[in-house]
N, C-alpha and C positions, 0 to 999 in steps of 0.2 A: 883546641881553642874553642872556646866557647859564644854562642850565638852574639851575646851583649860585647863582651870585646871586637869579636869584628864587627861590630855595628858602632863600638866607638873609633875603630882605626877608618872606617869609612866617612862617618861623620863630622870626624874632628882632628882637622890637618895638622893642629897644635900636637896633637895625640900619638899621629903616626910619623909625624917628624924628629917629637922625642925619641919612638921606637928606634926610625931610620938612623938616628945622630947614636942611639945607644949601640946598635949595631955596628956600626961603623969605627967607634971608642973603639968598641974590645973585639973587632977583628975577626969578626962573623959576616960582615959585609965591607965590601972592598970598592971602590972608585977603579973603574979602568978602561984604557981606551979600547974601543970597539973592535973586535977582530972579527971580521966576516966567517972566519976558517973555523972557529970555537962554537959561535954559534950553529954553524952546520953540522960539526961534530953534535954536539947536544942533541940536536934536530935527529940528527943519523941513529945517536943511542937511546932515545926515544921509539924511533924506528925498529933497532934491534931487541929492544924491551918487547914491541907488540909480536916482532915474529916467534920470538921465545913464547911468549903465552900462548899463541897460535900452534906452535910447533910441538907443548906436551899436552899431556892428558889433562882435560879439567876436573874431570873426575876424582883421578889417582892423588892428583897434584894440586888440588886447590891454595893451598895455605900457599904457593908458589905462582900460582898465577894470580895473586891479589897481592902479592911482593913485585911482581913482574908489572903489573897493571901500575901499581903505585910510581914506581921506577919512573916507565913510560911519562906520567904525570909532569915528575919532578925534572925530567931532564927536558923538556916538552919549555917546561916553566925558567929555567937556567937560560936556555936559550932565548927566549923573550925578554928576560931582566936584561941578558947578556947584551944586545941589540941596542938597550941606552945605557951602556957603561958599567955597568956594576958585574960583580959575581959575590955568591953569598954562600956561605959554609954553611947557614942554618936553615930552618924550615921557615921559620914566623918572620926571618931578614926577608927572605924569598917572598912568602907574602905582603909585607911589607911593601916591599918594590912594586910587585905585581898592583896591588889599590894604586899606589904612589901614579905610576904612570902607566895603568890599561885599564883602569876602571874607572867608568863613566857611571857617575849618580842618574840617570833618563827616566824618562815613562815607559810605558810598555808601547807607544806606539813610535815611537825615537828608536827602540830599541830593536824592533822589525827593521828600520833600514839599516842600522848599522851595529847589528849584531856580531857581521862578521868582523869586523874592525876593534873594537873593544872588549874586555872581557865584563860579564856581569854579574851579578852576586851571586846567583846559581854556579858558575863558573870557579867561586869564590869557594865557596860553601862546599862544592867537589874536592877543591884540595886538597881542604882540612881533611873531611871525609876520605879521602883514597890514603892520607898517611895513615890516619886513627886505622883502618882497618889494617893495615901496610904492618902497625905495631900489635896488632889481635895476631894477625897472621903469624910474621918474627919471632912473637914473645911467649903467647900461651902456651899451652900441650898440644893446642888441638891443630891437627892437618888436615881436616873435612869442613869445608865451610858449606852452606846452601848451595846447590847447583843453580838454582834461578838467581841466586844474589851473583854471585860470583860472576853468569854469563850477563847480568845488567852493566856490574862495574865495567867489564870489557865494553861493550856497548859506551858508557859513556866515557870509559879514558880513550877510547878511536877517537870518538867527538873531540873532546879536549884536545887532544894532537893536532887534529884536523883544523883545529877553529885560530891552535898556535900557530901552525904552520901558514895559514891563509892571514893571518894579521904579521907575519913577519914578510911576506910574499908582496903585504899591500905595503910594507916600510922599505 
């Protein structure tokens, strides 16, 4: 997804509610009642994503620990949708939700107290980026990505987990 689209799904509720209602028609995003048990699951395999990445080589295995990273992300992200009713079969339904109800439009000095509580367009913009890489890694030839890139991603999908985990702790 590209920058201007999610700048319109942020800015224009008309925009992301089409998205949300289109998802919803064809069966990519589903209404349903909140199961405390699903969302821990998520949470848990989120959890097992990051000790998988931790657990092989980053070296040997990179194109597998930016699949394993991405993973962590998404199941991270399931679980927060999860939390106000929905579950979603696709990636952009998932983000969809995620704007809908954990992103707050603030300042930068709004967003120091209540960083941990909401997610913000950095947060946003990680997403997209841990799948986009998630599909280099899955799809190309290649099985060697940058050692510094790769130990960044780790770095910020811990974050990401960390930040799901502590806004589903504060609901």
């Amino acid at each position: 997804m590209d920058e201007q689209k999610l700048n319109l799904l942020i800015k224009r509720k008309s925009f992301l509610d089409k998205r949300i209602n289109f998802y919803l028609k064809n069966k990519l995003l589903f209404k349903q009642k909140i199961v405390v048990g699903e969302v821990k699951g998520h949470l848990e395999k989120s959890q097992h994503n990051l000790n998988f990445i931790s657990d092989i080589s980053q070296d040997a295995y990179s194109d597998w620990v930016i699949t394993g990273c991405y993973y962590a992300v998404y199941h991270a992200a399931l679980a927060l949708i999860l939390s106000k009713g929905y579950f979603s079969k696709n990636h952009d339904a998932t983000l969809c939700v995620l704007i809908r109800e954990f992103f707050l439009n603030i300042n930068k000095d709004e967003i120091k107290m209540i960083n941990r509580l909401f997610l913000d367009k950095e947060d946003l913009n990680f997403y997209i980026s841990s799948k986009e890489k998630r599909e280099d890694a899955s799809y190309s030839g290649k099985s060697h990505f940058n050692k510094d890139s790769v130990a960044e991603l780790i770095k910020k999908t811990k974050m990401f987990v960390d930040k799901i985990e502590g806004i589903l702790n504060e609901n």
